[in-house]
C-alpha positions in Angstrom: -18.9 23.6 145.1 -15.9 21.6 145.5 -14.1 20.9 148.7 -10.2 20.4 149.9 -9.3 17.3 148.4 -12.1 16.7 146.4 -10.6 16.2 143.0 -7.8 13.8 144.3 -10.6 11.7 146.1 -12.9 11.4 143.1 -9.7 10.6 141.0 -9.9 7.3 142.6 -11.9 4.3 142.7 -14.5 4.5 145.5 -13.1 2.0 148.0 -10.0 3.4 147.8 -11.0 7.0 148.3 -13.0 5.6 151.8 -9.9 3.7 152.6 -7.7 7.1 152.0 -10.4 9.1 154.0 -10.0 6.8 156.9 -6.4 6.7 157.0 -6.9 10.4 156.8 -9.3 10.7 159.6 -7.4 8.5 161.7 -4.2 10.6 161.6 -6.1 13.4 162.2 -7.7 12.4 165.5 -4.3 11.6 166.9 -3.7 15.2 167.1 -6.2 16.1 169.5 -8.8 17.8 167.7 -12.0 17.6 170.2 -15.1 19.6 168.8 -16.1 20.3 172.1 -13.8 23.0 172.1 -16.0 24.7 169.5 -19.1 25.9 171.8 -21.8 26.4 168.4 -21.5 22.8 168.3 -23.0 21.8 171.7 -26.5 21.5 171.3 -27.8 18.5 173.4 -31.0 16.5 173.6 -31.3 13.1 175.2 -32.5 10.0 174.2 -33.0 6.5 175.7 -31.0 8.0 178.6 -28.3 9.3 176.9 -27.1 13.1 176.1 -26.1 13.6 172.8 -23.8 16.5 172.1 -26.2 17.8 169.2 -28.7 16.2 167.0 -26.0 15.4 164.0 -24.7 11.5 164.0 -22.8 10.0 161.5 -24.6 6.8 160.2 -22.5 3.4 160.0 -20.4 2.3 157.3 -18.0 4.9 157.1 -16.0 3.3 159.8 -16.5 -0.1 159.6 -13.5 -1.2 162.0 -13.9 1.9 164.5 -10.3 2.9 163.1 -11.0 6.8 162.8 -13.6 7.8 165.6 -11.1 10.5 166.9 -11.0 12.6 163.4 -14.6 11.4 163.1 -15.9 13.8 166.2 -13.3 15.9 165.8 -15.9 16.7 162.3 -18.3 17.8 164.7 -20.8 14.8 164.9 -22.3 14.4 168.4 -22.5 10.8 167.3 -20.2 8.5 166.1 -21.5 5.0 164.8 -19.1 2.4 164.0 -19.2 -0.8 162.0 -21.3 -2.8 160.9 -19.0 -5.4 163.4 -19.9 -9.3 163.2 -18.3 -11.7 165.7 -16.0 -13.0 163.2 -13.6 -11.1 160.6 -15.0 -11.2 157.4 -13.8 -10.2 153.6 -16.9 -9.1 152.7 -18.0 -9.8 148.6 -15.6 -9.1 145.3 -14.8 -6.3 144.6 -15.5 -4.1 143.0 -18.2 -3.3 145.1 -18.3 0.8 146.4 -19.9 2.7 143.5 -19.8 7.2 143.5 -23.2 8.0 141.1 -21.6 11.3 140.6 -24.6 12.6 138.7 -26.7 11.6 141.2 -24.8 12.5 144.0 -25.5 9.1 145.3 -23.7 5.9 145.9 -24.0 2.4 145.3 -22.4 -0.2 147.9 -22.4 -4.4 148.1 -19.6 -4.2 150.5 -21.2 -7.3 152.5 -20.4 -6.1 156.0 -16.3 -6.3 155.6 -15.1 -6.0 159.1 -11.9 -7.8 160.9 -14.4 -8.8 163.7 -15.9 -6.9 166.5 -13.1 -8.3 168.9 -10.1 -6.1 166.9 -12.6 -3.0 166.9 -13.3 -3.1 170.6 -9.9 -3.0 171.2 -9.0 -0.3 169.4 -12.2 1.4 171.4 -11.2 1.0 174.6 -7.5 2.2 173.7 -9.3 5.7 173.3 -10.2 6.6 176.6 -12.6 9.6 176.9 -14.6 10.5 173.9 -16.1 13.9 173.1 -19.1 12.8 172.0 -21.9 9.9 171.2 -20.2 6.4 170.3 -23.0 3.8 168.8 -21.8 0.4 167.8 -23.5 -1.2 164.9 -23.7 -5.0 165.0 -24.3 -7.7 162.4 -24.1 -11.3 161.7 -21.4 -13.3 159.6 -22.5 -14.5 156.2 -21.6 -17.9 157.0 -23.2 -18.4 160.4 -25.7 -20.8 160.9 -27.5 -19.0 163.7 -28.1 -15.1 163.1 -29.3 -14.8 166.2 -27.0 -16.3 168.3 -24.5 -13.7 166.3 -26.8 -10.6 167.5 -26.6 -11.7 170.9 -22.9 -12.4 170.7 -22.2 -8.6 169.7 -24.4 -7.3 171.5 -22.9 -8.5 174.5 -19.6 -7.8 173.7 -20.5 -3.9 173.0 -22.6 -3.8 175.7 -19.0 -2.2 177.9 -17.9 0.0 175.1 -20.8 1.5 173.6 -23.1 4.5 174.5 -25.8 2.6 172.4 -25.9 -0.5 170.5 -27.6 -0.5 167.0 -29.3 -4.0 165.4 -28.7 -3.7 162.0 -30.9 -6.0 160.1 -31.4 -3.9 156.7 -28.5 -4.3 155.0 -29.0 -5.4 151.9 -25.8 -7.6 150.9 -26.2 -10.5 153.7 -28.1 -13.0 152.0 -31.2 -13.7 154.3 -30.9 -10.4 157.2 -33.8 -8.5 155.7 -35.6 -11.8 156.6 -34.9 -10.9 160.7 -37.4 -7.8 160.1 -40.4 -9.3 159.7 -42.1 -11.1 162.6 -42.0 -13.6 164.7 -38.1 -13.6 163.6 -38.0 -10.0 164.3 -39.4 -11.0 168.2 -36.7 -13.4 168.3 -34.0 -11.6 167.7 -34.6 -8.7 169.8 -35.7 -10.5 172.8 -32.0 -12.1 172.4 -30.6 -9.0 172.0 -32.4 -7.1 175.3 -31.3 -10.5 177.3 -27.9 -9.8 176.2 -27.1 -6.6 177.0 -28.1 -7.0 180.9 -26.5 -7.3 183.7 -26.4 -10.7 185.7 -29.5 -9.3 188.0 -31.5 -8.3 184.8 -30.5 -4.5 185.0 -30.7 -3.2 181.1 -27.2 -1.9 180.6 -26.8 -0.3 177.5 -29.9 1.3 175.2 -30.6 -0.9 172.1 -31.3 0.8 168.7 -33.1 -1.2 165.8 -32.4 0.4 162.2 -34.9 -0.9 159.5 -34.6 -0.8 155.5 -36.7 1.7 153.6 -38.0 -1.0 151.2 -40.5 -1.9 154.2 -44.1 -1.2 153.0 -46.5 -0.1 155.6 -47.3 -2.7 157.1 -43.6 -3.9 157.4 -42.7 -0.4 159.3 -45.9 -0.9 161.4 -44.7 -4.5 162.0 -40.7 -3.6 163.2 -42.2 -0.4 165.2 -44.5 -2.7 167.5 -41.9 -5.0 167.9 -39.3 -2.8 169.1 -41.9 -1.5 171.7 -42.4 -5.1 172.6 -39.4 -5.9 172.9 -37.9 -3.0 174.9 -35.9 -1.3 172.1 -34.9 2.2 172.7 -35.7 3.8 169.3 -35.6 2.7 165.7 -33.1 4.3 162.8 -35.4 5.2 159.5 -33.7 3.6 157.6 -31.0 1.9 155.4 -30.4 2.1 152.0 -32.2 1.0 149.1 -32.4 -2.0 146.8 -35.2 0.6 144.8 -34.1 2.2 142.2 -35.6 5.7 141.4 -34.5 7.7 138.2 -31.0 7.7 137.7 -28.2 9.3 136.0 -25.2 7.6 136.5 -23.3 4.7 134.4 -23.4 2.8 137.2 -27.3 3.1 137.8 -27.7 -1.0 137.2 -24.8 -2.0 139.5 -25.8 -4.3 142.6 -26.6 -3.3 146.1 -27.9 -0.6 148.4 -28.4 2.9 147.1 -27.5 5.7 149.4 -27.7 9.1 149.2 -29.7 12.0 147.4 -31.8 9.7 145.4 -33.2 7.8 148.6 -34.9 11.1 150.2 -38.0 11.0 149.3 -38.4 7.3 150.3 -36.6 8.3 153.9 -39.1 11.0 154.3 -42.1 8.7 153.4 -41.0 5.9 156.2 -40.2 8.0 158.8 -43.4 9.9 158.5 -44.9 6.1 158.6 -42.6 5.3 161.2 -43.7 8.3 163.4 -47.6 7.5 162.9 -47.3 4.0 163.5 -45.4 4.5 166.9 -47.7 7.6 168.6 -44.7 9.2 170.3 -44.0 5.7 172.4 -40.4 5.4 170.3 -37.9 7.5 169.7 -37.4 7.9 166.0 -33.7 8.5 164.1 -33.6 9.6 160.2 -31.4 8.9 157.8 -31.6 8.9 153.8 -30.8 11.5 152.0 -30.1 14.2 154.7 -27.0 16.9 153.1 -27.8 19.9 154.9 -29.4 21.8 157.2 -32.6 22.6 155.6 -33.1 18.3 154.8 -32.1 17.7 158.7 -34.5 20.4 159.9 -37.4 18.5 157.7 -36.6 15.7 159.4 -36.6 17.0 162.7 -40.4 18.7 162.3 -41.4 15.6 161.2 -40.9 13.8 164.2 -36.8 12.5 164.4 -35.1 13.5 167.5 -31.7 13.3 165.8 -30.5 12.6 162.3 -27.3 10.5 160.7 -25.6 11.4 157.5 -22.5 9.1 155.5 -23.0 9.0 151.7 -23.5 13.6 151.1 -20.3 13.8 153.0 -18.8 12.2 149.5 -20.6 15.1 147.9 -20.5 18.7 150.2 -17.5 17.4 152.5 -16.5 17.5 155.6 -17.5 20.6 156.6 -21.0 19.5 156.5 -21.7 18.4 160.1 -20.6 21.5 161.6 -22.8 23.3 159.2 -26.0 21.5 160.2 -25.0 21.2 163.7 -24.5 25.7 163.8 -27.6 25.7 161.5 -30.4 23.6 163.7 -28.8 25.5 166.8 -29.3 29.1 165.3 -33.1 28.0 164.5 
């Protein structure tokens, strides 16, 4: 069933529709909209330390430049996560590059981690003051850079004083050479930089670290990125990014470029998360995303070991009720 605004969204391009959505979302948090008011949305469970409001995040990519996190709780997440931010601003590829598979209710993105730098963004977060809720910063590194690495540690570092947790995203499909960080001894590398980073002059870890892997992992990939992130001190691991796969699809823009988000990636979500779950043994917190676009999806995912779940592309589809719907949902039982 359609939603509020629905029609005039979809009557648009895709980028343009996210750009309207933001612009929406960020005049909407001005007015002081905190879910918290709302009691059927406080549901908490903690992880790596921290209380999250209610199992339902939102997954990054939605707000890439932390430009709406006001209107974004105000939706009812208990989790915000913003960017991908590298340490430099960055166009991102040609567009176009944001694709709706209506039929499908999927989408297609190359959007190449377009950001205006993670300096602008923390900015903007610290201008908010208190937040209602969960905020998780998602950092990359800059297509151009000549030292990935070095860029990880950089944004790490730099979150470490805004962010409630700091995700390493290295499973994005449209940076030429990232997927490359997830397999070991890169994978070692980058995380031990990451942990150094984000501690305190006398070694005191000061922000929890989250790893978020791609679904095109086989097993022995997943098996790989979960005992490193043990190794390494990581706090939990996100399963998982979208897909360069393609499954059956409907849509004219089936063959387009990029990773593929939404309905269609479900049943590989479920599959890695179930892997991720039996390679890790309960020593690692698990996060799902892939596919999730309601409450009976996030409860699956919840029995099957994930102590929260993230959702982005099936608020293109059901709206933006649909966090408060899961949220009421998982806390009736």
């Amino acid at each position: 069933m359609a939603y509020p605004l629905q029609q005039l969204l979809f009557s648009m391009d895709a980028e343009r529709a996210h750009r309207t959505a933001i612009a929406t979302l960020r005049a909407w948090g001005t007015l002081g909209t905190p879910f918290g008011s709302d009691p059927e949305l406080s549901d908490p469970v903690t992880l790596a330390g921290v209380t999250f409001p209610n199992r339902v995040g939102l997954a990054a990519g939605l707000d890439k430049d932390a430009e709406a996190i006001g209107g974004l709780f105000a939706l009812g997440f208990g989790a915000v996560e913003v960017g991908t931010l590298t340490p430099l601003p960055q166009p991102g590829n040609p567009r176009p590059r944001l694709f709706r598979l209506v039929e499908d209710e999927a989408v297609i993105n190359r959007m190449g981690f377009n950001n205006g730098g993670i300096d602008a963004a923390l900015a903007r977060i610290a201008a908010l003051g208190r937040r209602p809720g969960v905020l998780g910063i998602n950092v990359g590194a800059n297509k151009t850079s000549t030292d990935m690495i070095a860029d990880y540690a950089v944004g790490v570092a730099k979150a470490a004083a805004h962010a409630d947790y700091i995700t390493i995203n290295v499973s994005s499909p449209n940076t030429p050479g990232l997927r490359d960080l997830q397999k070991r001894p890169a994978l070692d590398e980058l995380l031990a930089a990451s942990d150094a980073a984000r501690r305190d002059a006398d070694g005191a870890s000061r922000t929890p670290l989250f790893l978020k892997i791609a679904p095109d992992l086989d097993r022995n990939g997943v098996e790989e990125a979960v005992a490193a992130a043990i190794d390494n001190r990581i706090d939990a691991l996100i399963v998982s990014n979208t897909t360069i796969s393609r499954p059956p699809l409907r849509s004219r823009h089936a063959g387009e470029a990029g990773g593929l988000s939404g309905a269609p990636l479900r049943d590989l979500a479920r599959a890695k998360l179930a892997e991720a779950q039996e390679a890790a043994g309960g020593a690692l917190p698990l996060i799902s995303v892939g596919g999730i676009d309601g409450l009976d999806e996030a409860r699956r995912r919840i029995d099957a070991g994930a102590s929260l779940v993230q959702v982005y592309s099936a608020l293109v589809y059901k709206g933006p009720g649909l966090a408060r719907a899961i949220v009421k949902g998982l806390k009736a039982g």
